[in-house]
C-alpha positions, 0 to 999 in steps of 0.5 A: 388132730385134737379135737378131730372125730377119731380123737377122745379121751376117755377116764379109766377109774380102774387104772387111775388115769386119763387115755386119749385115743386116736383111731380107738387105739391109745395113744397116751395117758395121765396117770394119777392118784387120789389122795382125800380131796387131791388128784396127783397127776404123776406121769403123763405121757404121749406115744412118740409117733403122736408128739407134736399134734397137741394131744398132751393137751388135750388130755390134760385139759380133758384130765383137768376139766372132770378133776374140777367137776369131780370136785377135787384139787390138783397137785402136778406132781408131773412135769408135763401137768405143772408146765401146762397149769402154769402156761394156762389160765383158770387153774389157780383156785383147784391148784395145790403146791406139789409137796414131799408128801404128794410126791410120796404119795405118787411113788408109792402109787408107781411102785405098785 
């Protein structure tokens, strides 16, 4: 399913997250907030219906990947985004430890 023609994934600036679509209906999200040169990724979630498929992965890469071009550091705040960076090589040198500020930072972020 990754990767097919009716799968993209797109960023929503407005709603601080990343959306993978299939079909052109969303079927998951990261979710992140900016803070100076960090995007925390803080929750990241795929619809039950689409578990399975390789589309969390597709989207944290996607996330990732325009993280870097934008020329900021990750902070993984999220479970799902910490166990992919550290299953994947090649994140290392845009990767900061999620500390008690970050993940402030992310609830204050969620409680909104």
């Amino acid at each position: 399913m990754p990767g097919s023609d009716d799968t993209v994934v797109t960023h929503d600036t407005g709603h601080h997250r990343y959306e993978i679509l299939v079909g052109g209906t969303v079927v998951g999200r990261a979710e992140y907030v900016d803070a100076h040169e960090q995007r925390i990724f803080h929750h990241t979630v795929i619809d039950p219906a689409h578990e399975g498929h390789g589309l969390g992965s597709t989207l944290v890469r996607f996330a990732l990947d325009d993280t870097r071009a934008a020329g900021q550091r990750i902070v993984p705040v999220c479970p799902y985004v910490r166990h992919w960076v550290a299953t994947h090589q090649g994140w290392a040198d845009i990767l900061d430890l999620v500390t008690p500020d970050a993940v402030a930072t992310a609830r204050r972020w969620s409680a909104r």
